[in-house]
N, C-alpha and C positions, 0 to 999 in steps of 0.2 A: 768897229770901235774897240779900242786895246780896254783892257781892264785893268787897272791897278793893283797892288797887292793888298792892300785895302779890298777893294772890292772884290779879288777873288778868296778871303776869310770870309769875307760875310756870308759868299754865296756858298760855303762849304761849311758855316759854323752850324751844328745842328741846332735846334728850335729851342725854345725854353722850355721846361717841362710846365702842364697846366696843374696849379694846384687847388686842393677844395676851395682856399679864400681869394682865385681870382671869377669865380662864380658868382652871381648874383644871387643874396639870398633867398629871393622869392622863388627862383626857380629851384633850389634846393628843398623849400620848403614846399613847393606845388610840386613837383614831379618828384623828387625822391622821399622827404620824408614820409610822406602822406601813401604810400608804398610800405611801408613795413608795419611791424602787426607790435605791440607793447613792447616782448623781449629785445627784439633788435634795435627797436630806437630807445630803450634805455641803455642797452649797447652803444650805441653809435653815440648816444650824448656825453659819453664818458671819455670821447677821443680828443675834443680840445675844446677851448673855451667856446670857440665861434658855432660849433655845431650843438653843445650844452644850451648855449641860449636860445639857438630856434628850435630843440627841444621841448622847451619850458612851454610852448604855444599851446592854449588850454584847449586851441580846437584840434589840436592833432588826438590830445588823450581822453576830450570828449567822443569823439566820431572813433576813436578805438574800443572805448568802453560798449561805446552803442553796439558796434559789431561784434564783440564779443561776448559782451552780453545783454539780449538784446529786452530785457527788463527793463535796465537803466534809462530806459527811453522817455517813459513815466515822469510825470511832474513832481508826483512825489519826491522818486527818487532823485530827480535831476535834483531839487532844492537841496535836499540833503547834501550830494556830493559839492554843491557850490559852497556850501560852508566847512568843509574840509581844509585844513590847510595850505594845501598846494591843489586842493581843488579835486580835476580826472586823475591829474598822477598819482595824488594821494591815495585816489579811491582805488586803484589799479596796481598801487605796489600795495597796499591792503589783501584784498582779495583776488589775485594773480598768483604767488607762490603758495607756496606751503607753509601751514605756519607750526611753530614748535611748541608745545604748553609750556608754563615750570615744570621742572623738576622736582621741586620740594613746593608740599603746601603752602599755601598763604589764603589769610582769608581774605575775602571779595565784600567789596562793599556797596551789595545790590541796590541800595538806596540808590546810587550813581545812576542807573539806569532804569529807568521807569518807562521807557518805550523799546520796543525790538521791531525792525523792521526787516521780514526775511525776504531776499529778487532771488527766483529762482528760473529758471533755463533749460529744458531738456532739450537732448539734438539724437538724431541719428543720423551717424553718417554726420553729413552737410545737413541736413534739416531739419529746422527746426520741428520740434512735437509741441512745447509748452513752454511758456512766458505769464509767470505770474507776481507779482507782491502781495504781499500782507502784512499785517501792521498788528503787531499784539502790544497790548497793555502786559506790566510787570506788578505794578501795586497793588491788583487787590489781594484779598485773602483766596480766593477759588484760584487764580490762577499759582498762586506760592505754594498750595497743600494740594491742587491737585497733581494728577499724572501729568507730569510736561508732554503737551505734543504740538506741532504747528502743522495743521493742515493747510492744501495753498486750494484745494476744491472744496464745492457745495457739495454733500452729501448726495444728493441726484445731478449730479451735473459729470458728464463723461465728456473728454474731446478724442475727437475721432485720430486714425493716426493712418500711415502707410503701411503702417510694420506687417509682416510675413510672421502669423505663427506659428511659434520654435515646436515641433511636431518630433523635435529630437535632441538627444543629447549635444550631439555636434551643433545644432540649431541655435540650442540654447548659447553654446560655449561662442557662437558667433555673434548672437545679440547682444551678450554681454560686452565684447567689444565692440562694437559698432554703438551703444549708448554712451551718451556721456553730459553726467549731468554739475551744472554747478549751483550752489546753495549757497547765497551770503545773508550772512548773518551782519546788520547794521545797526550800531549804537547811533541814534541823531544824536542825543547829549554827549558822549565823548566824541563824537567824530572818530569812530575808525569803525573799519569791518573786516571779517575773516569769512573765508569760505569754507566752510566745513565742510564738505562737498568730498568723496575720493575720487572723485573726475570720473574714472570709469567704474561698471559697475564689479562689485566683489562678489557676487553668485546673481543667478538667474533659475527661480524653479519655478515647474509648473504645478498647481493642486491636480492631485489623484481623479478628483472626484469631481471638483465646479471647471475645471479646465482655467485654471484663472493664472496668471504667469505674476510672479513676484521676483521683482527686479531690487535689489538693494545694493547701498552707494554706502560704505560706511568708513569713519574716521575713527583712530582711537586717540582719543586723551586722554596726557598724563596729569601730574600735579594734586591727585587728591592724596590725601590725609594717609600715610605708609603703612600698611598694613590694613587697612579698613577695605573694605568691597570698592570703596570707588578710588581707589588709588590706581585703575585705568578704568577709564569707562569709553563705551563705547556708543557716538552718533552714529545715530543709524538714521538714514534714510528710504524711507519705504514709495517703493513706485508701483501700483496694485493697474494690471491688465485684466480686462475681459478677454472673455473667449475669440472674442471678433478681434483684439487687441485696442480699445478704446480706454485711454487711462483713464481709472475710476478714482482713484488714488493717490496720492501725495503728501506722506507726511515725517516728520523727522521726529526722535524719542531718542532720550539718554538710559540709558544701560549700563547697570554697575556689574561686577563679576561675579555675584549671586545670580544674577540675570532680573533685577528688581529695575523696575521702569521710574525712575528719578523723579523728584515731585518739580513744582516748577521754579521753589526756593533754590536748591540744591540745583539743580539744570542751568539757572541766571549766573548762579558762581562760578559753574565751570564755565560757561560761555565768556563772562567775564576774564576769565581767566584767559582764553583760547582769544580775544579780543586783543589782550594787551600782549600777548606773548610774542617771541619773535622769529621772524619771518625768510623762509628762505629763498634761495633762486632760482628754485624750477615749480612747477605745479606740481601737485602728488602724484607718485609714479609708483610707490611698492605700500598702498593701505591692504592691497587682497591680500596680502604677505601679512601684516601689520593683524589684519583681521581674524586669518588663520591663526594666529598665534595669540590675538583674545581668548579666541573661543578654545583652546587646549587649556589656558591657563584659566578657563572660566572651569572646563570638565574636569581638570586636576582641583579645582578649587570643592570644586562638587562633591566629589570622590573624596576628598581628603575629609569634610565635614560627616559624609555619611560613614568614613571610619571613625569620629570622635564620638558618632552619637552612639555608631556599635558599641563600643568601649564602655559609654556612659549608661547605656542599658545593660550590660555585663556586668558592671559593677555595681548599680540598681538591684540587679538580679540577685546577684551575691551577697550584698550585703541584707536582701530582703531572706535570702536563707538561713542567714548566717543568725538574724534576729528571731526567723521560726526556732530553728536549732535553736536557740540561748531559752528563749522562751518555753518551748516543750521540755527541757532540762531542767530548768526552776519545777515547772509546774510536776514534772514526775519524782520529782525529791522532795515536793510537797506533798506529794501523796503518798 
């Protein structure tokens, strides 16, 4: 059979190209979205309309949250994050990046918050160590005037773990990367949260003497009052090992540049502060840097005061002579 010229185009015209909108979107939504981890499918939802909307699907950034962190599993928390505005994504561009404090003070207006609910997450490696929540009250007086701290264990209560104890310097400098903890901090009345958390940990020491390994995750905030001790302070998170490696321990405290442990007034306002502030696009990646350079600025801060007090006892001194002298003068030309 002769073919036409017609029909010999056809059979030489190459194919149409397949585009993402001649796909069905459940299979996009079952086989690929459901495939990437929060950063890439807020990526990929910013590429055109049709992929932004199956985006928005609350069970794709609920079953991410779960996985990522796997506290949010919790009824508690679940309730929480569903009265969020946009729900998992809200709660996941929350506590996902990094967030930034103010720059300049502002006061906070702790009455707003009368509940704190911290989910927190330890992994090594791939695995998990610890999954806990806790729930502190803000109003009363004990917790406003005492020391702020949020433990997430019972006092006797230890979970066992895999870990390999660091028997060395290098050991250590290994655990430290291979931990990685995250810490969020949740407002139920405002609906937002922030992770204060520095993802990985910023030292790893062992005691001399109990063999106990002390693990800490620490953030610095800015935004206090210019000039004052807390115009950066620093969350610290404390993670306490036994000897056998069983965390005994877990608990977070505010730290001004005196080295003075924040009371729980003063701790609500910066968290408020670190709450509302904004937010960036990668998770924390340079607090051990961030950290390093508290603590210089904490020992310059040190030093500088133990030269004002030399000085002020100098002058003390001085002028305490200076009054013998006047005084032995009177009294010898009185006699």
């Amino acid at each position: 059979m002769a073919c036409t010229d017609n029909t010999t185009a056809a059979i030489h015209q190459p194919p149409a190209a397949t585009t993402i909108s001649d796909m069905h979107p459940d299979i996009i939504q079952t086989h690929i979205l459901t495939r990437l981890h929060g950063p890439a499918l807020a990526s990929i939802a910013s590429t055109c309309s049709q992929l932004h909307a199956l985006s928005e699907h609350e069970q794709l950034w609920e079953n991410i949250c779960h996985a990522t962190w796997p506290s949010t599993r919790t009824p508690r928390v679940r309730h929480i994050i569903s009265t969020f505005p946009g729900a998992s994504r809200s709660f996941f561009s929350d506590s996902f990046p990094s967030f930034a404090a103010a720059d300049t003070y502002r006061h906070a207006n702790i009455e707003r918050t009368p509940e704190l609910v911290t989910a927190v997450d330890l992994f090594h490696g791939r695995q998990r160590v610890l999954s806990r929540v806790v729930e502190t009250e803000t109003e009363s007086g004990w917790f406003r005037c005492s020391p702020f701290r949020v433990d997430v264990l019972d006092p006797k209560e230890a979970v066992a773990t895999a870990m390999e104890y660091p028997r060395s310097e290098e050991a250590c400098e290994r655990l430290r990367e291979e931990l990685r903890l995250s810490w969020i901090v949740v407002d139920p009345e405002g609906k937002r949260a922030v992770n204060v958390s520095s993802g990985t940990a910023v030292s790893v020491e062992r005691h001399w003497l109990s063999g106990e390994v002390r693990v800490r995750f620490a953030t610095v905030v800015g935004g206090g009052e210019r000039g004052s001790a807390s115009e950066a302070v620093l969350c610290c998170v404390t993670v306490t090992c036994g000897s056998e490696m069983q965390v005994r321990e877990a608990c977070v405290q505010m730290e001004d540049m005196d080295g003075t442990i924040l009371n729980g007034r003063d701790s609500l306002g910066i968290l408020q502060r670190a709450l509302e502030g904004k937010r960036g696009t990668l998770f924390l990646t340079g607090e051990k840097d961030k950290f390093l350079e508290f603590m210089n600025r904490k020992s310059e801060r040190k030093e500088r005061k133990i030269r004002d007090e030399r000085r002020l006892d100098m002058a003390c001194v001085a002028l305490a002579l200076l009054s013998f002298a006047a005084i032995s003068t009177l009294f010898f030309f009185r006699i």
